[in-house]
C-alpha positions as CSV (number, residue, x, y, z in Angstrom):
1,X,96.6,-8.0,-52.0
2,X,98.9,-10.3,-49.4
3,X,102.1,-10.8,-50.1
4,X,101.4,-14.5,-50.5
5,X,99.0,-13.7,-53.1
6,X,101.7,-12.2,-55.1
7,X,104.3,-15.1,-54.7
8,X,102.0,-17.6,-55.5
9,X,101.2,-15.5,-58.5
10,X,104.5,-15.2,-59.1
11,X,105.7,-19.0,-58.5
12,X,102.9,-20.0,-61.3
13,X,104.4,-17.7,-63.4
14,X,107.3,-18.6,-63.7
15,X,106.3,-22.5,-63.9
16,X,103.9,-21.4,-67.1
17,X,106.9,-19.3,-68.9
18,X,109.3,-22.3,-68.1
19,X,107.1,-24.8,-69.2
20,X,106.2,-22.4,-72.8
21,X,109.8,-21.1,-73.2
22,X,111.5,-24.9,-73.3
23,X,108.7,-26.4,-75.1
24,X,109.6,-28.2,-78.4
25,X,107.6,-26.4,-80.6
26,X,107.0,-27.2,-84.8
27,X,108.5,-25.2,-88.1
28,X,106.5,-23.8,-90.0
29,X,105.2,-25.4,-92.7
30,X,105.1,-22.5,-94.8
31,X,108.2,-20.4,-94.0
32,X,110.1,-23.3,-92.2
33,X,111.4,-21.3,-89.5
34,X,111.2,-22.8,-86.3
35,X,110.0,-19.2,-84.7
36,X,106.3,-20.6,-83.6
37,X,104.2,-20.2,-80.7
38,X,101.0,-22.6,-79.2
39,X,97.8,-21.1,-79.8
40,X,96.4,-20.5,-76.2
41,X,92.5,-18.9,-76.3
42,X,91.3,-16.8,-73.1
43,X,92.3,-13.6,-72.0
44,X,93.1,-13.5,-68.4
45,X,96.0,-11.5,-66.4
46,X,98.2,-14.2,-66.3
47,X,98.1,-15.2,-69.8
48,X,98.3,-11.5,-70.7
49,X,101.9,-10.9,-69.0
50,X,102.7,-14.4,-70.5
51,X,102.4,-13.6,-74.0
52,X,103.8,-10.4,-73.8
53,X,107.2,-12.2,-72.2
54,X,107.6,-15.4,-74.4
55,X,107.6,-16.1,-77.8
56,X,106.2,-19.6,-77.9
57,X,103.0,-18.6,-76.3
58,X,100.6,-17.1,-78.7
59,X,97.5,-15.1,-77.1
60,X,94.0,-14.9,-78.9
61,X,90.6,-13.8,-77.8
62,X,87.9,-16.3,-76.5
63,X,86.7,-18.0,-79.7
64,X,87.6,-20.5,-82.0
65,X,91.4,-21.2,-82.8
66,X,92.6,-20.6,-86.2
67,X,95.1,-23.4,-86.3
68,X,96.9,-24.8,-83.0
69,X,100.3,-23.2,-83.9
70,X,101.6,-20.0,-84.8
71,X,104.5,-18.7,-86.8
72,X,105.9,-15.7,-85.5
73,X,107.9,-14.4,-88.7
74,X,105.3,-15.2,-91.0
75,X,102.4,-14.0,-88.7
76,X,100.2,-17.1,-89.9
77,X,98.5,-19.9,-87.9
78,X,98.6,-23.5,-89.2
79,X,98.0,-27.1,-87.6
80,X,100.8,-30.0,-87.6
81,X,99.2,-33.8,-89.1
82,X,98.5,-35.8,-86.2
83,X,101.3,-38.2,-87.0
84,X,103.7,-35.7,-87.0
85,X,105.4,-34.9,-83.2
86,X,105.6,-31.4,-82.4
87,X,109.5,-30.5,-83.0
88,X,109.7,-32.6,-86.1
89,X,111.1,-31.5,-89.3
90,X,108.0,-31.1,-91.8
């Protein structure tokens, strides 16, 4: 592996966990804790080092998603209503 392999690597990295880690993200509408993650399908190296480093980034297996959202504390997935922002109080 060149050592420009493992920058760029790294430099997308960071971008993704950055982009995950300040994301507004939705309460849970069942709990109400704001402790949720986005439901990302595919397993890949990248996404696996991800998941395991932020809490807002939710990991599943190739397949169909269970909900688009994820609530960490209550370990179940659920969807917002489409006229509700992500971030808004339910």
């Amino acid at each position: 592996m060149a050592a420009n392999d493992t920058y760029d690597r790294e430099t997308v990295y960071q971008k993704l966990y950055q982009q995950f880690a300040w994301m507004e993200v939705p309460p849970c509408p069942r709990c109400g804790t704001c402790n949720t993650a986005s439901v990302q399908v595919g397993v890949i190296g990248l996404t696996i080092r991800l998941a395991a480093t932020c809490s807002k980034f939710k990991l599943i297996p190739n397949g169909p998603k269970p909900g688009n959202w994820f609530c960490n504390t209550c370990q179940q997935f659920f969807d917002v209503p489409y006229d509700q922002p992500a971030g808004a109080k339910a």
